[in-house]
N, C-alpha and C positions, 0 to 999 in steps of 0.2 A: 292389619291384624291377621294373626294365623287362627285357620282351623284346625285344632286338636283334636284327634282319634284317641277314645278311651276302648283300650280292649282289655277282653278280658282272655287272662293266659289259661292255657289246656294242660295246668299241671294241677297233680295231687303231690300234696306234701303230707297226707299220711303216713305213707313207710318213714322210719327212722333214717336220717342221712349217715353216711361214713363218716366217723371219726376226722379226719385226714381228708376229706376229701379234694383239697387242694390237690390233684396228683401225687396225694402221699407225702406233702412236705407242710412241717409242722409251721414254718413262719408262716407261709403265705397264705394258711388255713386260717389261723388265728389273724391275721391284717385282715382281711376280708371277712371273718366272722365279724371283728370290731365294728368295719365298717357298717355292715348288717345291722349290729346292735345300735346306728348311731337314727337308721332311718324311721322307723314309728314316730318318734317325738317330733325329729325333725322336720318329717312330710306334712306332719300334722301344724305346726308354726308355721310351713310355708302357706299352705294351705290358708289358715288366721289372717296372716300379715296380709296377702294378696285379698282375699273376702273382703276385709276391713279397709285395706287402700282405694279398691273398688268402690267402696258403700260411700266413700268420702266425695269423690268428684264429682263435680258438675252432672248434672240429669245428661247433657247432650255428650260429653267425654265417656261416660258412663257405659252408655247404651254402644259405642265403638268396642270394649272390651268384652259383653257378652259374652259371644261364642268361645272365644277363647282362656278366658277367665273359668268358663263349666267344662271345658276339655281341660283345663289346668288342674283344675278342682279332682275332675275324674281321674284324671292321670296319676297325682300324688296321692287321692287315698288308696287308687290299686296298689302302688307301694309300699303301702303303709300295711294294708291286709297281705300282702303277700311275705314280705318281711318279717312279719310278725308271726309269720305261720313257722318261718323257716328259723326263726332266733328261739321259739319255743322248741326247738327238736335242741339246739345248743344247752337250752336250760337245761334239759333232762340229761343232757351229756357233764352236768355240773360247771359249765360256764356262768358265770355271774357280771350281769350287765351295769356298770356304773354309771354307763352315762347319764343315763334318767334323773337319778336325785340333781346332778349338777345342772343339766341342764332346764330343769323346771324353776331352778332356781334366777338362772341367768336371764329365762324367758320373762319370769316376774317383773324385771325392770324394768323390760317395754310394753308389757300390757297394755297399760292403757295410756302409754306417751304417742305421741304425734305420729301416723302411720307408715309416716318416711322411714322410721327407725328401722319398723319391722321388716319392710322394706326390704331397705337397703342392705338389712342384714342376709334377709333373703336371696336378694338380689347378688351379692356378692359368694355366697352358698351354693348356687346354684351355676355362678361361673365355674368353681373350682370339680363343682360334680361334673360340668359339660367337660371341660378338660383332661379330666378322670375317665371320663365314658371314649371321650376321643381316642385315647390313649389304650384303653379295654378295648374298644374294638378292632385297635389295630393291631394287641397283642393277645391274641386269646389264649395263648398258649400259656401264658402267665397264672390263672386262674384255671385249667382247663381240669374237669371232674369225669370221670366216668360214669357220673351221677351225672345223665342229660336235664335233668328239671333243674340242677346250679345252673348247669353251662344256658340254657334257654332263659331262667330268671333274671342274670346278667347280663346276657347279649340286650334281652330286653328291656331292662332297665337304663343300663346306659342308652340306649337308641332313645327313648322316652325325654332322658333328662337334657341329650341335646335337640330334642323335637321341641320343648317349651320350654328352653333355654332365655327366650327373650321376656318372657309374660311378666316377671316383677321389675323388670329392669323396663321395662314400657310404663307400667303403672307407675314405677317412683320419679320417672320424668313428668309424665304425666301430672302430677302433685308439685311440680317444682323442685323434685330434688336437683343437685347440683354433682359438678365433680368431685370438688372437695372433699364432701361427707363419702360420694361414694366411693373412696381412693378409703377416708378412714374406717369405714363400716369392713371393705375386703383386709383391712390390714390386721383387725382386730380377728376378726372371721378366718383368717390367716394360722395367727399363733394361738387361738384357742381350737381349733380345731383339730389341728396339730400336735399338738401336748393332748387331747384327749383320746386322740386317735391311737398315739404312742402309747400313751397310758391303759389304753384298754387293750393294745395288741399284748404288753407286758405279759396282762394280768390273766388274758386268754392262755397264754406261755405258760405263766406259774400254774393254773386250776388243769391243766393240760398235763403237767411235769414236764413240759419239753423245753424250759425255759434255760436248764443247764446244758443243753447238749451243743457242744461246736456245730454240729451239720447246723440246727438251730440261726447259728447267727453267720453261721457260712453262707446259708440259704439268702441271710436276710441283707447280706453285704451285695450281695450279685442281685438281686432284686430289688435294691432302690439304689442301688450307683453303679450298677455295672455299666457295660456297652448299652442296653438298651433296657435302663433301669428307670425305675420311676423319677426319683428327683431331675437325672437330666435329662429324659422326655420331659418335663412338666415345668420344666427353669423358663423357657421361653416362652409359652401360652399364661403362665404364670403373671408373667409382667407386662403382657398385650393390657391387661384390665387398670392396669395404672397410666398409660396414656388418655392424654383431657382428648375428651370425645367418643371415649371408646364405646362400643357397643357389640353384644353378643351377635347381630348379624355379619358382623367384618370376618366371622370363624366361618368357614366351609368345612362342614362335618358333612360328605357326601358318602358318608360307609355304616351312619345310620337310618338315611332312607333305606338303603339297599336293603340294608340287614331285615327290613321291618316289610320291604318289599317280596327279599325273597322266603321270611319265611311267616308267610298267612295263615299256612295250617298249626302254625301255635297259638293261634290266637282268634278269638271273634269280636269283631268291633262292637259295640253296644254306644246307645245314642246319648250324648251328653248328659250328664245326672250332676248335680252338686249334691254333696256327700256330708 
């Protein structure tokens, strides 16, 4: 089992952010504001799914995931409060978040079914963010802000989501899950997150105005297929999770220790809490 470090980060997100603050480019403003808007809800299901798979196992299983279960716990709802600081300043910029009705809807199904579901939904979630963050920290320049409290929110986040990268995907072994489901749980997790993501980038677009302009989709052609665009970084890590046996420790993510290593003074650790 890992020991998680929940810290807490040394920003104020009371001044207003830029507009733009993508380096002034309207697509990748709006894809990452999306993104932004998708965490509150989400952190908060991973959060449930993992408590509740936990509650379920054997007393002596149980007691192995402690530590790292209340560093997990800690970890996601710093996400959860820090995101939601940063999507309220989008609100006041007349961004309009969708995701939430949809997905409180979707969450309803697995409420209170078998804990593998949430699980593995989880679990499958949480690979495509580790991939996402591997990928963010090896291009910062992609997201990069003049607004230091984005660029530190991000570095840190992604370091975060492949630091307990493994925690649901342990637990839903742990319960018996299998590869099958969790082949089907990432494929579903796949194409709905995807179509939402797209869908919310649109709409960030439209409430923005910048939805008609060529630099717009100029931007957005060279930032997810160019030479060093997101779809083909992300096509190969992508399909490591569909091999029978796979597991989030086979990824060597060595650029978010570093990152969390070299920068301490953003942050103070504080001792495990469940949230």
């Amino acid at each position: 089992m890992s020991q998680l470090t929940i810290r807490r980060l040394h920003l104020d997100f009371g001044p207003p952010l830029p507009r733009h603050w993508c380096g002034g480019d309207a697509f990748r403003t709006a894809f990452f504001n999306a993104l932004s808007m998708s965490f509150p809800r989400g952190e908060q299901f991973f959060i449930d799914s993992v408590k509740h798979g936990v509650a379920t196992l054997p007393e002596d299983k149980r007691a192995a995931f402690e530590a790292e279960v209340k560093g997990f716990i800690g970890q996601e709802a710093t996400h959860r409060r820090i995101h939601s600081q940063f999507n309220g300043h989008l609100e006041k910029q007349g961004l309009i978040n969708h995701w939430h009705a949809r997905f409180d809807r979707r969450v309803s199904l697995v409420a209170s079914a078998d804990p593998r579901h949430g699980l593995g939904i989880t679990a499958a979630t949480e690979h495509l963010t580790a991939i996402l963050s591997d990928w963010g920290l090896a291009h910062p320049h992609w997201f990069h802000s003049e607004d230091e409290r984005i660029n530190t929110m991000w570095l840190w986040h992604f370091s975060e989501e492949i630091e307990h990268k493994c925690t649901a995907i342990d637990v839903y072994l742990a319960l018996g899950g299998n590869d099958e489901w969790r082949v089907r749980y990432y494929q579903l997790v796949t194409k709905s997150f995807l179509f939402e993501l797209t869908r919310q980038t649109i709409n960030n677009l439209w409430h923005d105005g910048t939805w008609w302009r060529p630099s717009t989709w100029a931007s957005a052609s060279r930032f997810l297929f160019g030479r060093e665009g997101l779809v083909r970084a992300l096509r190969g890590p992508w399909k490591d999770y569909l091999a029978p046996g796979f597991h989030p420790n086979q990824m060597h993510n060595a650029q978010a220790g570093r990152w969390l290593q070299e920068n301490q003074h953003a942050y103070s650790p504080v001792s495990p809490n469940p949230v």
